[in-house]
VMD Tcl script that builds the backbone (N, CA, C; Angstrom):
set m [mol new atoms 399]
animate dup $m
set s [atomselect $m all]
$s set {name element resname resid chain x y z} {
  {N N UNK 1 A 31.824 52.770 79.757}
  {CA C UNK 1 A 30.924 51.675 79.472}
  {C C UNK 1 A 30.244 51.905 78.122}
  {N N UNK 2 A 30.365 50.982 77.667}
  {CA C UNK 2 A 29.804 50.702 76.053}
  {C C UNK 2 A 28.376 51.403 76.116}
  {N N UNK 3 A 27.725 51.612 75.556}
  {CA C UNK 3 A 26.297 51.687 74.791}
  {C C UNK 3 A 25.449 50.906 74.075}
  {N N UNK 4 A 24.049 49.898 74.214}
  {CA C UNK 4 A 23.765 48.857 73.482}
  {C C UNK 4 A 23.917 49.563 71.789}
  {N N UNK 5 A 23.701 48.699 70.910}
  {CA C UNK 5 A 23.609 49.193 69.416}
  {C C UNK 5 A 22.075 49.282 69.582}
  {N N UNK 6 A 21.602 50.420 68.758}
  {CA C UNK 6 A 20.431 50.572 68.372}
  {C C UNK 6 A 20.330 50.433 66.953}
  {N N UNK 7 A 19.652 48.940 66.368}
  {CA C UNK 7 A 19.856 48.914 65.040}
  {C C UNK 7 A 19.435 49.756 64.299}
  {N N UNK 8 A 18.189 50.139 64.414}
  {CA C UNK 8 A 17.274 50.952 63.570}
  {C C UNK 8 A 17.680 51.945 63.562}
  {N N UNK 9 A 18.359 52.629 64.877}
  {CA C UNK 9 A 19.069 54.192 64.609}
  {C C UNK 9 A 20.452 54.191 64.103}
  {N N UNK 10 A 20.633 53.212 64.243}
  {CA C UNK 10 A 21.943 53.157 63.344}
  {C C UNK 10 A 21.777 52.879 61.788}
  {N N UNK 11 A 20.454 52.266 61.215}
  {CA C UNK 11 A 20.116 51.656 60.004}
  {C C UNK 11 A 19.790 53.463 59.470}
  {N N UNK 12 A 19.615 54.167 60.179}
  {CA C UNK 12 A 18.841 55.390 59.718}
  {C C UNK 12 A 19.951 56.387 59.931}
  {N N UNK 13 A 20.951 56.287 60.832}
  {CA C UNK 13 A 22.097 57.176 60.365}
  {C C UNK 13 A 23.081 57.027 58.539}
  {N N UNK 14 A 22.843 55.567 58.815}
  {CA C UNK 14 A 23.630 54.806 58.026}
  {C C UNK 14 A 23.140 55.623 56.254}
  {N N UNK 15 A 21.627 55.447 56.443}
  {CA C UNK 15 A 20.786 55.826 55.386}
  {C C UNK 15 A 20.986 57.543 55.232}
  {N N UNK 16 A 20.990 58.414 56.382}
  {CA C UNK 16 A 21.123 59.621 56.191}
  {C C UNK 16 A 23.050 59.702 55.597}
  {N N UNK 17 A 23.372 59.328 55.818}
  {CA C UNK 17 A 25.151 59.132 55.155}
  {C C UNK 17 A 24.927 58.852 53.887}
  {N N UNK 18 A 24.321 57.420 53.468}
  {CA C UNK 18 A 24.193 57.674 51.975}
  {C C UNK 18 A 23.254 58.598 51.295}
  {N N UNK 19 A 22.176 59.146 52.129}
  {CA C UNK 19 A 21.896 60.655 51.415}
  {C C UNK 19 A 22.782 62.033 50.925}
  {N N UNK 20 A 23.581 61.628 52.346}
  {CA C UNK 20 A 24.709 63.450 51.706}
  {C C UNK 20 A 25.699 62.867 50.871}
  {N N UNK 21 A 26.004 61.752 50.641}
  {CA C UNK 21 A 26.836 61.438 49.823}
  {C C UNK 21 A 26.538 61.363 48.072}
  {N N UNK 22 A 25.098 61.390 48.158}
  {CA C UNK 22 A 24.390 60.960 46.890}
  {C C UNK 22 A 24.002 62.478 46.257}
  {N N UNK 23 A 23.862 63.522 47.333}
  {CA C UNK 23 A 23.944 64.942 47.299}
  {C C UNK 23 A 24.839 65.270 46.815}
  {N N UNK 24 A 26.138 65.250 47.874}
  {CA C UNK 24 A 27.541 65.832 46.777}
  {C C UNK 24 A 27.444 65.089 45.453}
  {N N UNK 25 A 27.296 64.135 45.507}
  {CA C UNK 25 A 27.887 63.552 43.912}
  {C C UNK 25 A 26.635 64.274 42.691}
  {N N UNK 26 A 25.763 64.501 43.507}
  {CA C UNK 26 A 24.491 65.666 42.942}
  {C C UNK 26 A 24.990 66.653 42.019}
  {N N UNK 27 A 25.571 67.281 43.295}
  {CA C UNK 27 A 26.629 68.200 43.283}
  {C C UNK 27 A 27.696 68.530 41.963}
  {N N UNK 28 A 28.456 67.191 42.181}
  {CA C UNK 28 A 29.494 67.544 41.481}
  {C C UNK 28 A 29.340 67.389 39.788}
  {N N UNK 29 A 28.606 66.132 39.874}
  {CA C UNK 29 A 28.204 66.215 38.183}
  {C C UNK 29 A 27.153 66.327 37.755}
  {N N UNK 30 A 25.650 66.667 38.504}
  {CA C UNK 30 A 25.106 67.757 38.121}
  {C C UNK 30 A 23.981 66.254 37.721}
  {N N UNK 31 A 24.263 64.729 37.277}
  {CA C UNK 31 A 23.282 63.834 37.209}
  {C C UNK 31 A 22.313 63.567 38.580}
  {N N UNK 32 A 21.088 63.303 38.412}
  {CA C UNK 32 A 20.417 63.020 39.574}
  {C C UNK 32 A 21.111 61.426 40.373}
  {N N UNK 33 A 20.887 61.419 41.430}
  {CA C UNK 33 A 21.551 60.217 42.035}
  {C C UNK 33 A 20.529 58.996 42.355}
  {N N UNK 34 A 20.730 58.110 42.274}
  {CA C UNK 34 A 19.637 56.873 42.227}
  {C C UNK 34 A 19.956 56.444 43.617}
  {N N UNK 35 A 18.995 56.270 44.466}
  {CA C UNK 35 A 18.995 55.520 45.532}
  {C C UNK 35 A 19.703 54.040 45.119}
  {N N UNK 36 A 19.167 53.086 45.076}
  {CA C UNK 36 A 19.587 52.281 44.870}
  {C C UNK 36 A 19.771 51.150 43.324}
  {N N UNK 37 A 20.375 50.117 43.400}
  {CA C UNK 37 A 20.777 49.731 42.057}
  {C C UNK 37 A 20.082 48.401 41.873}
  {N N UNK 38 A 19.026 47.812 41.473}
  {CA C UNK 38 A 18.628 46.426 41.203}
  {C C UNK 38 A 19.597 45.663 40.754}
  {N N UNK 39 A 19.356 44.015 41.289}
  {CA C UNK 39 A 20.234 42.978 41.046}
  {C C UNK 39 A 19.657 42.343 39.420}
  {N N UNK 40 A 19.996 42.120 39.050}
  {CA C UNK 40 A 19.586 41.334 37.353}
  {C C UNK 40 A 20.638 40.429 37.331}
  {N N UNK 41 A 20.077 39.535 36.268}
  {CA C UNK 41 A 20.728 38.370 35.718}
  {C C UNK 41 A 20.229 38.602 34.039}
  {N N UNK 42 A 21.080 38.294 32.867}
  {CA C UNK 42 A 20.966 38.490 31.979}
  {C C UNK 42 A 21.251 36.833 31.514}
  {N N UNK 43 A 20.195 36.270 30.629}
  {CA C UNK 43 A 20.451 34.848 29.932}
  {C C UNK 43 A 20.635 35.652 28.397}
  {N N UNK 44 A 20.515 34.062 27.571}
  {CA C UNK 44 A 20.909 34.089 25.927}
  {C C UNK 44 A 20.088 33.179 25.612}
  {N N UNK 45 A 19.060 32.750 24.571}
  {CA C UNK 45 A 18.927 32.003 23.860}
  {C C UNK 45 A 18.804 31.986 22.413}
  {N N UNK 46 A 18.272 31.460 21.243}
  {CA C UNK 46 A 19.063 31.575 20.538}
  {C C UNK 46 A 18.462 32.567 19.778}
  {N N UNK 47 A 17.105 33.036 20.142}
  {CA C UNK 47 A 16.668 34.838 19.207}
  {C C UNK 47 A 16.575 35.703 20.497}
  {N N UNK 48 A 16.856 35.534 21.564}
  {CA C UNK 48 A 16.126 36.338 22.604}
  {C C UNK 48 A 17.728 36.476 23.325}
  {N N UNK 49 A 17.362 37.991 23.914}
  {CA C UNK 49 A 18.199 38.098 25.134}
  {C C UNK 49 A 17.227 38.625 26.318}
  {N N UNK 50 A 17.468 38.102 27.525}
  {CA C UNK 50 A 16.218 37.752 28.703}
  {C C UNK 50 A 16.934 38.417 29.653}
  {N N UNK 51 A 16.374 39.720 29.997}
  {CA C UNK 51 A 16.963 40.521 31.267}
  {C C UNK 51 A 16.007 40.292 32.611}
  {N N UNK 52 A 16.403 39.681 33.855}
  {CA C UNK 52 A 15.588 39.603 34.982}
  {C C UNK 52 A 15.952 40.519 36.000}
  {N N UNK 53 A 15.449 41.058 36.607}
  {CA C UNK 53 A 15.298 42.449 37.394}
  {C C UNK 53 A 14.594 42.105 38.390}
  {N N UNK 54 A 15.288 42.258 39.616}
  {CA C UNK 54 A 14.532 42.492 40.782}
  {C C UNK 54 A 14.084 43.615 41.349}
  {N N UNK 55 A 12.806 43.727 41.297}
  {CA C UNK 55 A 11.875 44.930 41.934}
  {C C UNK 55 A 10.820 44.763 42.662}
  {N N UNK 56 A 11.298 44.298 43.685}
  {CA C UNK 56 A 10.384 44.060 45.159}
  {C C UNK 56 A 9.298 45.747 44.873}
  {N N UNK 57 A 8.407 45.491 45.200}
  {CA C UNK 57 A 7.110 46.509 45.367}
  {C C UNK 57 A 6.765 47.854 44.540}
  {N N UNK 58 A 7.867 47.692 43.256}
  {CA C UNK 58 A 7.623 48.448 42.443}
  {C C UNK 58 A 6.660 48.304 41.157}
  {N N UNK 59 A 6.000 48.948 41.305}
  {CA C UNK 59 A 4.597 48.874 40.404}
  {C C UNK 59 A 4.775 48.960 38.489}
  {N N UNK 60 A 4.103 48.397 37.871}
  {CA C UNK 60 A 4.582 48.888 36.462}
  {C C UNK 60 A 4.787 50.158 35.776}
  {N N UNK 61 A 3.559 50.853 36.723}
  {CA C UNK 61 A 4.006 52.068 36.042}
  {C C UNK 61 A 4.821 53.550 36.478}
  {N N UNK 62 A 5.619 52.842 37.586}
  {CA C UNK 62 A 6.589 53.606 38.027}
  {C C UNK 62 A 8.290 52.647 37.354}
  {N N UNK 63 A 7.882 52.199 36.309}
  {CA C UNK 63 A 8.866 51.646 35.669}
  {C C UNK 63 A 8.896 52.872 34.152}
  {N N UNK 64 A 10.455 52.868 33.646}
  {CA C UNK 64 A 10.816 53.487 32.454}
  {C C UNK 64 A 11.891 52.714 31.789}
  {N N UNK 65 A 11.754 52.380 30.587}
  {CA C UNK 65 A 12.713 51.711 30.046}
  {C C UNK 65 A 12.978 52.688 28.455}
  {N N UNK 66 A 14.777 52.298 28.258}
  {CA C UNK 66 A 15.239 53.048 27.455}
  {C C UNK 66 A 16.092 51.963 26.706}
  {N N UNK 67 A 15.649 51.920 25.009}
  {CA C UNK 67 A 16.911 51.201 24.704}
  {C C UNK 67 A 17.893 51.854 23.557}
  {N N UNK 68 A 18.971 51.988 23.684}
  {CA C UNK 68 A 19.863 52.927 22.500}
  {C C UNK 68 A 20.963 51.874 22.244}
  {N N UNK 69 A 20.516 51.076 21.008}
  {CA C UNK 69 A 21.676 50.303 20.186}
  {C C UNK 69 A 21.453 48.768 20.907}
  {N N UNK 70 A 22.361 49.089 21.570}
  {CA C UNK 70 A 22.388 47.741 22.459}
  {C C UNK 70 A 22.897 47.911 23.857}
  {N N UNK 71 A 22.806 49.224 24.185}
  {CA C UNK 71 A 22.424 49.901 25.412}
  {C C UNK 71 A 21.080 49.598 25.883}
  {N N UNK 72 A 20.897 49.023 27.058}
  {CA C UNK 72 A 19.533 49.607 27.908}
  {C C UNK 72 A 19.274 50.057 29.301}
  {N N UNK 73 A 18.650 50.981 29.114}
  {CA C UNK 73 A 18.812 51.868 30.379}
  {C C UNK 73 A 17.497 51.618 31.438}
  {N N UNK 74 A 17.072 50.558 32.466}
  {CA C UNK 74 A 15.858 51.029 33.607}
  {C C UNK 74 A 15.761 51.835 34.442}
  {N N UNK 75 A 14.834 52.468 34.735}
  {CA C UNK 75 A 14.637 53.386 35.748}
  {C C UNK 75 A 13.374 53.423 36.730}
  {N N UNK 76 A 13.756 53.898 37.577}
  {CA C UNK 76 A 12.398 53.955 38.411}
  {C C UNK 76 A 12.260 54.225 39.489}
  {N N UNK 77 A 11.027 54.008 40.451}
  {CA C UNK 77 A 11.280 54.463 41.964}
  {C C UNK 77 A 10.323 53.325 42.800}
  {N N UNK 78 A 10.473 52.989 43.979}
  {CA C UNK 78 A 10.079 52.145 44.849}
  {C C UNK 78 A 9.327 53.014 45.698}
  {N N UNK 79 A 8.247 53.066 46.267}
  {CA C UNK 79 A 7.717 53.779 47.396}
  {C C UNK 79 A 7.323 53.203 48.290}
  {N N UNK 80 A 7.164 53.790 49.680}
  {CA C UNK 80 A 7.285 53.571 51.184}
  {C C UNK 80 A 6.050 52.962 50.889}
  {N N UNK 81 A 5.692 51.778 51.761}
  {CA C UNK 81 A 4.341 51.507 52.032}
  {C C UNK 81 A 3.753 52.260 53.241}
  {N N UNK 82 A 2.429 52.569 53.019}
  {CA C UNK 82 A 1.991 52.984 55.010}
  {C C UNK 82 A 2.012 51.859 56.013}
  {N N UNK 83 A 2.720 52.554 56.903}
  {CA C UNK 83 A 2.582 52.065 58.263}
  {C C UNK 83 A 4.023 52.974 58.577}
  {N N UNK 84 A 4.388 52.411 59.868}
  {CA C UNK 84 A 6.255 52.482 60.456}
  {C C UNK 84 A 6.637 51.323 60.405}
  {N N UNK 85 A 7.528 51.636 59.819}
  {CA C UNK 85 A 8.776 50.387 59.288}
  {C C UNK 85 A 9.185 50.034 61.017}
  {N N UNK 86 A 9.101 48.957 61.266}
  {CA C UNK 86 A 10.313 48.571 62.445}
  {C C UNK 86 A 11.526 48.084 62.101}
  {N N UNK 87 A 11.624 47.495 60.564}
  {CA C UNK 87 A 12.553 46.766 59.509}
  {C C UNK 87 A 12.643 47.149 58.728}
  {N N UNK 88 A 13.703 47.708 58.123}
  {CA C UNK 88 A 13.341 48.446 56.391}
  {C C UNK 88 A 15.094 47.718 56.014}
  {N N UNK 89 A 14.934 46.862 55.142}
  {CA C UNK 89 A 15.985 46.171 54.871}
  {C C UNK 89 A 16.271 46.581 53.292}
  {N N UNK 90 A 14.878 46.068 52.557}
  {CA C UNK 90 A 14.793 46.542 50.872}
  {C C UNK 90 A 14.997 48.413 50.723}
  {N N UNK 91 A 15.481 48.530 49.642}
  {CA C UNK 91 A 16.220 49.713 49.209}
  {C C UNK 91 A 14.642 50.335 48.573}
  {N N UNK 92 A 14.544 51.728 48.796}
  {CA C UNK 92 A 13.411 52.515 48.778}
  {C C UNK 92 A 13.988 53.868 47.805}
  {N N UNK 93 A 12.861 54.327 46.873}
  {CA C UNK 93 A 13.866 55.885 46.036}
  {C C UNK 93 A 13.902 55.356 44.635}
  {N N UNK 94 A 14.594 56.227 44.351}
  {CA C UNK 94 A 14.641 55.895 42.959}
  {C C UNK 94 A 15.792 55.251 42.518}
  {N N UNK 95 A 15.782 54.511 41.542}
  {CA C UNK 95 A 16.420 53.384 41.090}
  {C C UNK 95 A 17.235 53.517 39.843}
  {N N UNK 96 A 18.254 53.183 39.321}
  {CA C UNK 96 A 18.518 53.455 37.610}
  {C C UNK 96 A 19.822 52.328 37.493}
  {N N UNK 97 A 19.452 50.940 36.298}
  {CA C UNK 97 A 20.379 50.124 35.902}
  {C C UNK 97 A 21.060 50.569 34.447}
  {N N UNK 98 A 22.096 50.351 33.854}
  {CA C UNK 98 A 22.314 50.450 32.355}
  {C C UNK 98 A 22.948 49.426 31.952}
  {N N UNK 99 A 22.705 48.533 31.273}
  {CA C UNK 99 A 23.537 47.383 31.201}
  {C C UNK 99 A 23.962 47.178 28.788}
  {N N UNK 100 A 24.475 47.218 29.163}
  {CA C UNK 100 A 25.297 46.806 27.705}
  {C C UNK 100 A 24.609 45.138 27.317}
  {N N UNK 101 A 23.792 44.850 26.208}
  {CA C UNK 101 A 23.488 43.891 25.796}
  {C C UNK 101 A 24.919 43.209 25.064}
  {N N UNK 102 A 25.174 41.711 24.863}
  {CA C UNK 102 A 25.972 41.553 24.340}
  {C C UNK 102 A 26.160 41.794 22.649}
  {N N UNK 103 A 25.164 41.880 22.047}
  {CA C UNK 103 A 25.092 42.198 20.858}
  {C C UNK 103 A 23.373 42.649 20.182}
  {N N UNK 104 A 23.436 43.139 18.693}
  {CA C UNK 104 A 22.284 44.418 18.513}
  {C C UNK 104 A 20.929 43.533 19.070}
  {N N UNK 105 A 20.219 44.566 19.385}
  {CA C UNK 105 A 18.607 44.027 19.083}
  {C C UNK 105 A 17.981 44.670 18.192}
  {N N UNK 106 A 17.021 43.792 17.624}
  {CA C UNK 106 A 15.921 44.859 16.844}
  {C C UNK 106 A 14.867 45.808 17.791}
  {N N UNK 107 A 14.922 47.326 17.296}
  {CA C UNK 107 A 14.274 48.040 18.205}
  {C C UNK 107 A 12.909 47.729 18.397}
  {N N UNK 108 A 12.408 48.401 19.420}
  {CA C UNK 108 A 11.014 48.046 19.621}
  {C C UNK 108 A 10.439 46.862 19.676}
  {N N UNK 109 A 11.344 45.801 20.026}
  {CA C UNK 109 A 10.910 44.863 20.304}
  {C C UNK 109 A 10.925 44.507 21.969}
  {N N UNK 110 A 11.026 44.785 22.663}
  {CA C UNK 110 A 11.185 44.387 23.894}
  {C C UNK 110 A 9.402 43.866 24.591}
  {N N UNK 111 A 9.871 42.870 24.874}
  {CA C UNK 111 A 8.374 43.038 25.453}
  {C C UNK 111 A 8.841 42.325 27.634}
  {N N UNK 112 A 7.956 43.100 28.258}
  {CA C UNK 112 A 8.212 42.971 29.568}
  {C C UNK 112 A 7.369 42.675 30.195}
  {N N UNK 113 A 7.124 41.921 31.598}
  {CA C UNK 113 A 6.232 41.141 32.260}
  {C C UNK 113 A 6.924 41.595 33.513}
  {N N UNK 114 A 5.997 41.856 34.489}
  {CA C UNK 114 A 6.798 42.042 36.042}
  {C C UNK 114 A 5.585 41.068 36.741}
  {N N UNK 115 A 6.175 40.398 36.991}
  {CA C UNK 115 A 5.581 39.622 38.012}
  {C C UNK 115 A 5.764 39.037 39.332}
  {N N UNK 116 A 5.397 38.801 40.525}
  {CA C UNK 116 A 6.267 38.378 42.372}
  {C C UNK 116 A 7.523 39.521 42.061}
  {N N UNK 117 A 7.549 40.467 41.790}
  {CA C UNK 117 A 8.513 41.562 42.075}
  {C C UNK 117 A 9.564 40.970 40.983}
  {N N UNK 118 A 9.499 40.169 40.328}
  {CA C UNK 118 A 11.187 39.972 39.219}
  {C C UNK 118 A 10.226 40.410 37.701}
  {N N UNK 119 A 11.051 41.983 37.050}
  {CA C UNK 119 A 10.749 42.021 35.856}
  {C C UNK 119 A 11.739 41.417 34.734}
  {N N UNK 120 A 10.553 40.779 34.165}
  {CA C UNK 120 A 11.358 39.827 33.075}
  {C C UNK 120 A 11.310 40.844 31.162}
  {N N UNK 121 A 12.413 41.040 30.800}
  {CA C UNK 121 A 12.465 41.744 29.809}
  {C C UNK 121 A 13.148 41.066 28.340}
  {N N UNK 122 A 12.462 41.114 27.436}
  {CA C UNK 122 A 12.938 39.416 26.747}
  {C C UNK 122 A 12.895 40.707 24.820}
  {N N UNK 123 A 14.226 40.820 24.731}
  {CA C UNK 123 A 14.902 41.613 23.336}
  {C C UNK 123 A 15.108 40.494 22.244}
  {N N UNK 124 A 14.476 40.391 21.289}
  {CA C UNK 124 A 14.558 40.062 20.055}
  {C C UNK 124 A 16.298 40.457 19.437}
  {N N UNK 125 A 17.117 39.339 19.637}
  {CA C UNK 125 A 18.307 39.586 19.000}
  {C C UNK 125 A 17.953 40.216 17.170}
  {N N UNK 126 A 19.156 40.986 16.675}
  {CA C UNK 126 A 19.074 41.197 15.460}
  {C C UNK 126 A 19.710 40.260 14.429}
  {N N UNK 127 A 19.167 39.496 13.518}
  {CA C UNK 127 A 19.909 38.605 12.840}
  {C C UNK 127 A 20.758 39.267 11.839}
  {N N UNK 128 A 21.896 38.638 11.648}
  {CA C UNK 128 A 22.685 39.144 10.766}
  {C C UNK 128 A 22.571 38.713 9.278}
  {N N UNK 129 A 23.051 40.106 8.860}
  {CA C UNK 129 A 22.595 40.095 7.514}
  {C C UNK 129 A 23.689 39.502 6.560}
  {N N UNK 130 A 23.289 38.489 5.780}
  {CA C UNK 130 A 24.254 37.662 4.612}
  {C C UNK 130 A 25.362 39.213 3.640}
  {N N UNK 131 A 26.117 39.077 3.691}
  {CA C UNK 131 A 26.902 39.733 2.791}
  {C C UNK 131 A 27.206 38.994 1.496}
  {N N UNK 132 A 26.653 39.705 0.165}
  {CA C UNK 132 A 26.665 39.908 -1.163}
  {C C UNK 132 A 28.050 39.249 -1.515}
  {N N UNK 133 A 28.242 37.945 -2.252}
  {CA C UNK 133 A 29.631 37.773 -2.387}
  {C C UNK 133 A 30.456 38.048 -3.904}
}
mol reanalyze $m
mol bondsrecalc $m
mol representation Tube
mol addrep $m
């Protein structure tokens, strides 16, 4: 005879599996492993490139941002709220996106807003420079 499912103990085996798995890969190449991966959407307009990031309950200043070229790298961590979870659906730990812009930005320009949990990150495209004819 079958056994009912116990979601939650199964939601928490499930979670201890992607722990040893995030271990070995620890392991093998020696990078720290990110719990989980935020969803983004990247727009275009015509000086800006607009990165949106979802980060349910992550605070600003457990945010890190990195930009190299037209590389940018987020990072960060989400923490448990108090109480006991009876539901823990959203991804908890630390976090890390890298996404390839489609073309340069000027550095140090980024400016970011997190607001209802979506951080909005808005890069000053680099204009191109006229070539001498």
């Amino acid at each position: 005879m079958l056994e009912p499912l116990n979601r939650l103990e199964t939601l928490r085996k499930l979670r201890e599996l992607q722990e040893r798995i995030a271990q070995l890969a620890h392991q093998l190449t020696g990078e720290e492993p990110a719990a989980w991966t935020p969803r983004v959407d990247l727009l275009e307009d015509e000086e800006h490139y607009v990165l949106l990031v979802d980060l349910p309950g992550v605070r600003p200043e457990d945010l890190e941002l990195l930009e190299e070229g037209s590389r940018i790298t987020l990072a960060g961590v989400r923490y448990p709220l108090p109480g006991t979870y009876l539901l823990e659906e959203r991804p908890m730990g630390t976090f890390q996106r890298t996404l390839d812009l489609p073309g340069p930005i000027e550095e140090g320009t980024a400016q970011a807003n997190l607001r209802q949990g979506v951080l909005e990150i808005r890069f000053k495209k680099k204009k191109a420079r006229a070539l001498p004819l």
